[in-house]
Every structure is written in structure tokens, then in C-alpha cells.
C-alpha positions as CSV (number, residue, x, y, z in Angstrom):
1,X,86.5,97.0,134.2
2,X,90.4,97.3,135.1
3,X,92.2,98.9,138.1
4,X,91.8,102.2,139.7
5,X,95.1,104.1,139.4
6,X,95.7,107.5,140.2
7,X,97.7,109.9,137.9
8,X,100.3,112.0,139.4
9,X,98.9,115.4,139.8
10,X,95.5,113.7,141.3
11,X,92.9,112.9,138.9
12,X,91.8,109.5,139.5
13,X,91.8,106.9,135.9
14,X,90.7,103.5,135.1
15,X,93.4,101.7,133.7
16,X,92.3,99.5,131.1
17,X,94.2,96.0,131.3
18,X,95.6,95.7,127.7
19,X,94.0,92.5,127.2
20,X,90.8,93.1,128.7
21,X,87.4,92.9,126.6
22,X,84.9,95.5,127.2
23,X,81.4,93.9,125.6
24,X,80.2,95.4,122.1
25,X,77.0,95.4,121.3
26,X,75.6,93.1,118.8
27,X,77.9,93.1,115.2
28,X,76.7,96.0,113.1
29,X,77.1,96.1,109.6
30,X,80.0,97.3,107.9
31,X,80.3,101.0,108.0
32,X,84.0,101.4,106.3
33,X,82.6,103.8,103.6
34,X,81.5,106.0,106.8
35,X,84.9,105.1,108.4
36,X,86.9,106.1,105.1
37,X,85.1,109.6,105.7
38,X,85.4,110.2,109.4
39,X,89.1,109.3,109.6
40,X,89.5,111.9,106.8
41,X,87.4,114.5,109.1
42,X,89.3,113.5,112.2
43,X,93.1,114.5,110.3
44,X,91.3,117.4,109.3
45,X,90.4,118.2,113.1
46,X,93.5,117.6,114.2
47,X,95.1,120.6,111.8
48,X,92.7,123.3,113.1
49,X,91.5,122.0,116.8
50,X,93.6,123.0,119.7
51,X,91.1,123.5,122.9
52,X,89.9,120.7,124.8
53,X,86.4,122.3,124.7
54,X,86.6,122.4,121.0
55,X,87.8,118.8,120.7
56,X,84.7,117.5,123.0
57,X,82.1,119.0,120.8
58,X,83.5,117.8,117.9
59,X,84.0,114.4,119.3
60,X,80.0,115.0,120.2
61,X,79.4,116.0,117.0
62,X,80.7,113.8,114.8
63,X,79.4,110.6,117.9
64,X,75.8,112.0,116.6
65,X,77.0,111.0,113.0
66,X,79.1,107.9,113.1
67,X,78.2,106.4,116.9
68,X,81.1,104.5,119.3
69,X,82.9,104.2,115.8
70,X,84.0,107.8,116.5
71,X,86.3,106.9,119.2
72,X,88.2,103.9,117.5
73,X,89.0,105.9,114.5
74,X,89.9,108.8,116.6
75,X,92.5,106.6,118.9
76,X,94.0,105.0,115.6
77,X,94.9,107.8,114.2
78,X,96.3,109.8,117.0
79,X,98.5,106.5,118.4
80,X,97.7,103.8,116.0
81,X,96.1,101.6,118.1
82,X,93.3,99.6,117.1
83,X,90.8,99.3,120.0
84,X,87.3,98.1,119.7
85,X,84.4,101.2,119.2
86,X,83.4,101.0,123.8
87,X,86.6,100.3,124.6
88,X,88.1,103.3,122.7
89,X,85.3,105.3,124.1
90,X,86.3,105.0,127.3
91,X,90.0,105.4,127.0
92,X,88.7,108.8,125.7
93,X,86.9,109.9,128.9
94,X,89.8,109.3,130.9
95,X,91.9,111.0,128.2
96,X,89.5,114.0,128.7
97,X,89.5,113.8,132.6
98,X,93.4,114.1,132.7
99,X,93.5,116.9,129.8
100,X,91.0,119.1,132.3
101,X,93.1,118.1,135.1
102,X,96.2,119.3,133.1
103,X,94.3,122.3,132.3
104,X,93.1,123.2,135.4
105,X,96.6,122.9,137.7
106,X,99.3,123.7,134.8
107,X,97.7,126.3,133.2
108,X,99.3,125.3,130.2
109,X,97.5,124.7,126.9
110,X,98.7,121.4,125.5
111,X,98.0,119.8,122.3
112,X,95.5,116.9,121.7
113,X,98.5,114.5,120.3
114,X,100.9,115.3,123.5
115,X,97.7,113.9,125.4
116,X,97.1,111.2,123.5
117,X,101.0,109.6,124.0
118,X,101.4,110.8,127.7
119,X,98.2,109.0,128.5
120,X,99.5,105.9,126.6
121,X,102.7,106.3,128.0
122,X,102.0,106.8,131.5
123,X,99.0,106.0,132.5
124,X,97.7,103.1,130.6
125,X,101.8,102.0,130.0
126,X,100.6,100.8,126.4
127,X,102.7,102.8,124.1
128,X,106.4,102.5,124.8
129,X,107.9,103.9,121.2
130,X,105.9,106.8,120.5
131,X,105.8,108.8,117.2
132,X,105.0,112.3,117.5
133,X,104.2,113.7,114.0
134,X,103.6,117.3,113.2
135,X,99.9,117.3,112.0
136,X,100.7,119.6,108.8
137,X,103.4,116.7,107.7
138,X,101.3,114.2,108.3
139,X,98.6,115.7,106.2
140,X,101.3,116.6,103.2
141,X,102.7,112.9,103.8
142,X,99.3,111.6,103.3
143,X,98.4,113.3,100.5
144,X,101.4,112.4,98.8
145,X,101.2,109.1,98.9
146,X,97.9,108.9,97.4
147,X,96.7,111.9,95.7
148,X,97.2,112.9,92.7
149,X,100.3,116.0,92.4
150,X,98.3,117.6,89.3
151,X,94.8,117.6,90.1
152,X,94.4,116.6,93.5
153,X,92.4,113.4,93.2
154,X,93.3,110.4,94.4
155,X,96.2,108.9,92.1
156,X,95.7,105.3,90.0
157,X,97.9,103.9,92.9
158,X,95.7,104.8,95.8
159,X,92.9,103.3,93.2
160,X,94.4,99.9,92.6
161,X,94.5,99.5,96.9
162,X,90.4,100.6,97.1
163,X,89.0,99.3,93.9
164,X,90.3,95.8,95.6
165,X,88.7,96.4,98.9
166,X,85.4,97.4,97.3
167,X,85.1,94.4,95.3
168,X,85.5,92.1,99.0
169,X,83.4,94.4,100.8
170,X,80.6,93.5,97.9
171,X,81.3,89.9,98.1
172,X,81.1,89.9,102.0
173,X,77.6,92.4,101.9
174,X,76.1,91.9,98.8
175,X,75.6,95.4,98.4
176,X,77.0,96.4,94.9
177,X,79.4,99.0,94.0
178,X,79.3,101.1,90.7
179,X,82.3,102.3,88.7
180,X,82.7,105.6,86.2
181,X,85.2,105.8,83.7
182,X,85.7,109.4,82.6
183,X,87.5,110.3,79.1
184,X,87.9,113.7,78.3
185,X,86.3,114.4,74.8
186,X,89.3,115.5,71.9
187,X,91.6,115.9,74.5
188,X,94.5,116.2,72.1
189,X,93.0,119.0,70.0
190,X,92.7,121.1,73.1
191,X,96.4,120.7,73.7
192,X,97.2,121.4,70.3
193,X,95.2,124.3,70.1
194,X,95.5,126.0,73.6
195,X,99.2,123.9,74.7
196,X,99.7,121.9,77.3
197,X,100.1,124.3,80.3
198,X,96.1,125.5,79.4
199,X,95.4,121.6,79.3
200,X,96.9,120.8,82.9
201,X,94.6,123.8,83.8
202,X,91.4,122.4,82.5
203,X,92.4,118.8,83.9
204,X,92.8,120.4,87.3
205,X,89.7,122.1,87.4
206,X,87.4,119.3,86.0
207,X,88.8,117.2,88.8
208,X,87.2,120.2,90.7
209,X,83.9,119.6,89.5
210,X,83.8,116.0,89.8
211,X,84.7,116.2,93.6
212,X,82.7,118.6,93.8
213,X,79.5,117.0,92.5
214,X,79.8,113.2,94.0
215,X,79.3,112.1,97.8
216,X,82.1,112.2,100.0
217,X,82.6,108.2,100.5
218,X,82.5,108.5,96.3
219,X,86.3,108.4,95.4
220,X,87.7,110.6,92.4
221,X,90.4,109.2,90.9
222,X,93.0,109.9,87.9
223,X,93.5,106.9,85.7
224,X,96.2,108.5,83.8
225,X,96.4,111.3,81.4
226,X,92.9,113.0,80.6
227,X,91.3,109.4,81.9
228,X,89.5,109.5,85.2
229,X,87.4,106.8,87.6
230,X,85.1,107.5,89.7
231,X,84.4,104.6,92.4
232,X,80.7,104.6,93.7
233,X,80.2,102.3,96.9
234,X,76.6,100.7,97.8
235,X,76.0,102.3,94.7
236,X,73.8,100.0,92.2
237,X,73.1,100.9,87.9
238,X,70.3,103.5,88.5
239,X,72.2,105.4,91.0
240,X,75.5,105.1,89.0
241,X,73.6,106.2,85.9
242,X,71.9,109.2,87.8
243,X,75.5,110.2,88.7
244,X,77.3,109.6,85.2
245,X,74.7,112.1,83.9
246,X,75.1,114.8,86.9
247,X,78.7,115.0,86.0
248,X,78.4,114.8,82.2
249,X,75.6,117.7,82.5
250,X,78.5,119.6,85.0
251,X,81.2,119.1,83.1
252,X,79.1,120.5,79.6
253,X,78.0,123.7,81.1
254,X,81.1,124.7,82.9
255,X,83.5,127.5,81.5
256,X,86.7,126.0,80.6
257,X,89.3,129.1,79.6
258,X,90.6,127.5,75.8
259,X,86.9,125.2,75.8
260,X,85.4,127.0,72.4
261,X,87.9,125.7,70.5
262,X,87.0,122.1,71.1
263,X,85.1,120.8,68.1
264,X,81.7,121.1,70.5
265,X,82.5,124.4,71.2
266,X,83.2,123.4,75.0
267,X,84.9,120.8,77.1
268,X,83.3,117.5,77.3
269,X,83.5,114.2,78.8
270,X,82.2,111.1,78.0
271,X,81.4,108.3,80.7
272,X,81.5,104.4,81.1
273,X,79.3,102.6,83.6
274,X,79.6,99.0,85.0
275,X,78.9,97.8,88.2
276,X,79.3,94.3,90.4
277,X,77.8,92.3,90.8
278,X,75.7,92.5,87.7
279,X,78.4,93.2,85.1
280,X,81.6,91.8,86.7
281,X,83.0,89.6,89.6
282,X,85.9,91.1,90.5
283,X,87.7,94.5,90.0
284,X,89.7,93.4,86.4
285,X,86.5,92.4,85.3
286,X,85.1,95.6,86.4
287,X,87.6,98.0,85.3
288,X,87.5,96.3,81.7
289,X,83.5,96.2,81.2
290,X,83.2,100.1,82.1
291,X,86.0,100.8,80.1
292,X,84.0,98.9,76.9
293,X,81.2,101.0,78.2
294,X,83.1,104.5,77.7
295,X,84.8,103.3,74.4
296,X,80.8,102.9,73.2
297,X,79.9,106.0,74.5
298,X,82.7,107.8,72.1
299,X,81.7,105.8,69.2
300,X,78.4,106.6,69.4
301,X,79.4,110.5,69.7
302,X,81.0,111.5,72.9
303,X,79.5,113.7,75.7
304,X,77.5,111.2,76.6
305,X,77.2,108.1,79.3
306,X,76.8,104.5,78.4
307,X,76.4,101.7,80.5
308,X,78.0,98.5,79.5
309,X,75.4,95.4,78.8
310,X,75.1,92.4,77.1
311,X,71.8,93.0,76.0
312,X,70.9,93.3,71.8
313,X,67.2,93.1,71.9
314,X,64.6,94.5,70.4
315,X,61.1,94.7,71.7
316,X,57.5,94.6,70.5
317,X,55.9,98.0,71.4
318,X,52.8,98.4,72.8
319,X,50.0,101.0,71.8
320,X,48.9,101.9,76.1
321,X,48.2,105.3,77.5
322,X,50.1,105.3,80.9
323,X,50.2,108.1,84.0
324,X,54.0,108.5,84.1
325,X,56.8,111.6,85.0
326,X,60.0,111.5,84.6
327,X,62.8,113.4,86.4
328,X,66.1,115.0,85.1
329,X,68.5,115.2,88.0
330,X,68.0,117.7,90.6
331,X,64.6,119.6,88.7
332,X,61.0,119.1,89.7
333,X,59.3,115.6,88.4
334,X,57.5,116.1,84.2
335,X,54.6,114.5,83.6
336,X,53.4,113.0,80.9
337,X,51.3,109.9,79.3
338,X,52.8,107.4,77.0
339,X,51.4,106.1,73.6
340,X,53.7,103.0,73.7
341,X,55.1,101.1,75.6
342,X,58.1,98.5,75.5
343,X,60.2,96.3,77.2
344,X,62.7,98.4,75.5
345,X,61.5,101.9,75.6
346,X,58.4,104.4,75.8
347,X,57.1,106.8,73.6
348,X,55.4,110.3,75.3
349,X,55.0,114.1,75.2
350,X,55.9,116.6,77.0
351,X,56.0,120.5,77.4
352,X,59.6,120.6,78.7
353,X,62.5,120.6,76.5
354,X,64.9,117.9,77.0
355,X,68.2,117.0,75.2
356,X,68.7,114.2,72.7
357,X,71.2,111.8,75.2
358,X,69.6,112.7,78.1
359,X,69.7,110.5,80.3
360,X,66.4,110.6,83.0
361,X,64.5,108.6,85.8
362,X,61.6,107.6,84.4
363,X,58.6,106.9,86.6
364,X,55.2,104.9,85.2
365,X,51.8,104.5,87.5
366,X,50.9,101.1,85.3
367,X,47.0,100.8,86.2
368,X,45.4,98.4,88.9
369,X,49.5,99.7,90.7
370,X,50.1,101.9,93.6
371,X,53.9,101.9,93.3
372,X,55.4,103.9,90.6
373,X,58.1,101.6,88.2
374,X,61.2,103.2,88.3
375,X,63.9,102.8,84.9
376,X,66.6,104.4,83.5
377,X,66.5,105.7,79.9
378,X,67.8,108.0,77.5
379,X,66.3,110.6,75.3
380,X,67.3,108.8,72.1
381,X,64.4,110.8,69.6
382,X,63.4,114.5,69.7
383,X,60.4,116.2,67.7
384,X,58.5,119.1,68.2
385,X,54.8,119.2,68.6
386,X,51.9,121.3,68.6
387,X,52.0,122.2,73.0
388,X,55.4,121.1,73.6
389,X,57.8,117.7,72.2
390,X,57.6,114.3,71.2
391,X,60.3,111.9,73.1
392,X,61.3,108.2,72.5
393,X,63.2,107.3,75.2
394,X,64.9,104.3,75.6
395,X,64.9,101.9,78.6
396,X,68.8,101.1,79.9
397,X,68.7,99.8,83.0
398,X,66.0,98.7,85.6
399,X,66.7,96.8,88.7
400,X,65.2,94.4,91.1
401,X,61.2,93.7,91.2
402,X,60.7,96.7,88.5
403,X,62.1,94.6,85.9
404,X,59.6,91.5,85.9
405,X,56.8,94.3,86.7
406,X,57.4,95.5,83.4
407,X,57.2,92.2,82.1
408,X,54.3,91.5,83.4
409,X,53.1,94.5,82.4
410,X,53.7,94.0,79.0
411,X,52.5,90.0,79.2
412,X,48.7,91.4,80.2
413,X,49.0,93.8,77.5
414,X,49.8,90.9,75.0
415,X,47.3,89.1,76.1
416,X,44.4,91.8,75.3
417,X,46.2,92.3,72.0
418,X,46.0,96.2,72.6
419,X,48.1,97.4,69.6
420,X,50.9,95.6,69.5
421,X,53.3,97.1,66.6
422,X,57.1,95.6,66.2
């Protein structure tokens, strides 16, 4: 594990030999969405921590979250050396041990960073050019460089860099990533009816709400003018869909100060969605296919989301009463029971009023089934009915097994010839 040595004012250290390999576990799959975050909770730290009793239960804390990863990010960003997760761990105790020992003989309350390069320095011997940056600059100097000076966000810079390392990290993991393209609606009339000073305002604070309302490895982003993207790792068409519609929703109901004068009475935004692998290969591809997706969405009248497909079908409905609920963001599951059924849609009622462009999870029990189907649709047809409303909703994305279940589902129906109506 190294050699004993001894640091000056007593406290006995392992030093690490700089090439020496301390064994990982097996490999673990890649966590750099979780990384992106705690490297962004470990700058934050280093602004407002200043004990060494605050800095270990942190450390413990945030071990709890993200495992040995903790250490390595830690290390990095203090000295910017990359050491593997146990190796960095245990640079860290003996960090700790001569921080108490500094404590407990000086008297004198030093700062994390000063510990950091004296232990590199001196003890280990592995940092010989040492940078010492004031933690406030470093925070402004990184938020420069890739934040956005208006709103905040990130800036279309900082998204060229990720968008590209997303697009590998699906390749290498198969795990699919999502993307959002956000246009504000009639952008121009608000600036030419409340001037641009009002329109900066309402920019700034809908890139509020979106940060606001996404996960914190989601990345916010301003494409340029009113246009913002929205990159969603692991994040596959339901879940991008689900998230498209919490922000549209958001965005609708907020107050913006100048918003009544839009031509919907409020601010609005309307939202692209495309996501790899199943509607693009690489980021160009990507960018393009959710940007056809929000150009839809405002041709087919704005405040809305659309999801880009190929797809121009239409299906043969089937007359079949089916146990199903459907749920509209963060409110308690609807139930209802079909009349038809499609490959492309279903047709039900319910007592709870929903929107026209809604878009919901929908949920069917098909008989014989233990497992609910899960889709995507939209609330494309709204009528009032004796007890409550008729909905036709149609069906925009379903993924994995879900999708031939319905298909099959639809195949034994055809079979029985149970009311079939084009």
C-alpha cells in the first residue's frame, strides 16, 4: 500500500507511490450523469464549507449518494488530479488525519484548498506547480464560460460540448437520451407590445421555470434568442413526452408581467421531441428531427408538444370495453373504460375534465393481462356527456414489449371480428 512517512508536526501518513494501483472493484456502469451533478455540489461546498467537521459529514453525505465516486471528483476539483474512486478515498483520510493534526497543535482554522496543495505538496510530493484559486472566482469563471449571461442556463456553447458526449455515452450504454426543443409562442408580438427590456424579463424567468421543473442531471440550455433545449439523459420517448408536457403545462399557468397581451392571453411555449436512438444516430440528426418536431407543433397551433415520427397511419378501430386509467402528470390515476380501441388511438369517458392537447399516460388492463400497457397520447377530441366527457385520444408513442402487446391485442380482436369499424 506505499511507505509509511511521517509529517512534520507528528501525524503519521501513507504515502501513496504515484504509480501505485490500489484494486477497484469490479467496473460499474457509467455514472457521469451522477458525476456531472456531484462535481457541481462539490464547487458549491467549497463556497460555503470551512470546518473540517463540516467537510467530513458532507463528504459522508454525499458517499451515501454517489459511493467511492465521491472522493475522485472531490480530489479533481480541488487539485486536478484524476485518481481512481479507492485510491482517492484514501488520499482523503490521510488528508483528514493531517487537517485534525493541524487543528489540534496550530490552533489555526485553515481552509480545505490550503490542505488539499500542502498535502500534495509535501507529503505525497505529487503537485509541484500548484494553483490556488479563490473559490468565488472559480465559481464566476465557471459560470462564464458556460452559462448563459441573460438567463442563466447553460449557453448553446456549453450545449454543443454535452449534446456530443451524450450521443457517445448512448452508443457506448445503449441507454437513450431525449432532447426538447423549446420556442416561445409569438415571441415578437410580446416585444413589440411590452419592448424588449419586459422580453429579456419573461426569457429570464421562463428559464426559471424550466430549471426549476426538470431533474438536476437534465441540462437547460439557450439555443439562441427565445429558442431553448432541454437535454434529457437515460431519458427514453415516454419519459421525454411526460416532461415536454410538465413544462408546457408550467410555462401556461405561470404569470408572466406583459403575458395578456400575447394573442393566448398568456405566455406560451411550444415543444419538439426526438430522441436516440430511435429517431436519430448522432447529435446533428438529433438536433434536426426535434427541431421538425417543434416546427409541427406550431403548425398545428402552438402551446403544445409534438414528437417527431415517421409514422402516417391510420388504424382500424375496434368496438372493446377495456379496464384502463390514465394519469396527467403529477394528479392521482382517472379511470375509465374504452369503447374502441386502435393501434392508433382509444376512445373513453371520463368525469374529469381534461384539455384538448393534453398530453397523458395512458394505462389499459387488456383481459386474460396482469401488467397494465403503458402509451403515450394526446387528448385530440373533447365532448361533453351526460356524468362527465367523452375523449379520443390518440396513441404517440409506446415503447418496448407494450408495443407488439397492443398488436397482439388488436390481432385476437380481429380475429373474433368484435366490431371492427375503419
Amino acid at each position: 500500500m506505499g511507505r509509511t512517512g511521517t509529517y512534520y508536526t507528528g501525524v503519521h501518513v501513507t504515502v501513496l507511490e504515484p504509480n501505485q494501483v490500489i484494486r477497484d472493484p469490479e467496473t460499474v456502469p457509467d455514472r457521469s450523469e451522477d458525476n456531472f451533478v456531484l462535481s457541481k455540489k462539490v464547487v458549491a461546498s467549497l463556497g460555503r464549507l470551512r470546518s473540517l467537521a463540516a467537510w467530513k459529514r458532507r463528504v459522508t453525505a454525499l458517499e451515501e449518494t454517489y459511493g467511492a465516486e465521491t472522493y475522485r471528483i472531490l480530489l479533481y476539483v480541488l487539485v486536478h488530479i484524476d485518481f481512481s474512486p479507492l485510491r482517492a478515498k484514501a488520499h482523503w483520510k490521510n488528508l483528514v488525519d493531517v487537517w485534525e493534526d493541524f487543528d489540534r497543535k496550530t490552533g489555526t482554522k485553515l481552509d480545505l484548498a490550503v490542505i488539499a496543495v500542502h498535502y500534495f505538496m509535501r507529503v505525497q510530493k505529487q503537485l509541484t506547480n500548484p494553483a490556488v484559486v479563490e473559490i468565488k472566482f472559480l465559481q464566476l469563471t465557471e459560470a462564464s464560460v458556460i452559462h448563459d449571461e441573460l438567463t442563466g442556463v447553460y449557453n448553446f456553447r456549453y450545449f454543443q460540448n454535452r449534446i456530443e458526449q451524450e450521443i457517445n455515452r448512448v452508443k457506448r450504454y445503449d441507454r437513450g437520451m431525449s432532447l426538447l426543443m423549446i420556442d416561445v409562442d409569438d415571441f415578437k408580438n410580446f416585444n413589440d407590445k411590452n419592448g424588449h427590456l419586459e422580453g429579456n424579463v419573461a426569457l429570464k424567468k421562463l428559464a426559471g421555470i424550466l430549471g426549476k421543473s426538470v431533474r438536476d442531471v437534465d441540462m437547460v440550455c439557450r439555443y439562441g434568442g427565445e429558442e431553448f433545449a432541454v437535454i434529457l439523459p437515460t431519458t427514453r420517448k415516454n419519459g421525454a413526452l411526460t416532461t415536454a408536457e410538465k413544462l408546457r403545462t408550467r410555462v401556461e399557468r405561470a404569470r408572466f408581467s406583459g403575458g395578456a397581451n400575447q394573442p393566448q392571453g398568456r405566455v406560451t411555449i411550444s415543444i419538439g421531441v426526438a430522441t436516440v436512438p430511435g429517431d436519430a444516430s448522432n447529435s446533428e440528426e438529433l438536433i434536426a428531427r426535434a427541431d421538425a418536431a417543434l416546427y409541427r407543433a406550431k403548425a398545428l397551433g402552438k402551446n403544445r408538444v409534438e414528437s417527431f415520427s415517421d409514422e402516417r397511419r391510420e388504424f382500424e378501430r375496434f368496438d372493446v370495453a377495456v379496464d384502463g386509467r390514465l394519469v396527467v402528470l403529477d394528479k392521482s390515476p382517472v379511470q375509465f373504460k374504452t369503447f374502441n380501441v386502435s393501434q392508433g388511438g382509444v376512445l373513453f369517458r371520463s368525469h374529469r375534465k381534461l384539455p384538448k392537447g393534453a398530453i397523458v399516460q395512458l394505462q389499459l388492463r387488456f383481459p386474460g393481462e396482469a401488467k397494465r400497457w403503458t402509451g403515450t397520447a394526446r387528448v385530440v377530441r373533447v365532448r361533453k356527456v351526460d356524468g362527465g366527457f367523452e375523449y379520443g385520444v390518440e396513441i404517440i408513442h409506446v415503447e418496448g414489449v407494450d408495443a407488439f402487446r397492443l398488436q397482439s391485442f388488436i390481432a385476437k380482436i380481429r380475429k373474433k371480428g368484435n366490431g371492427a369499424r375503419s
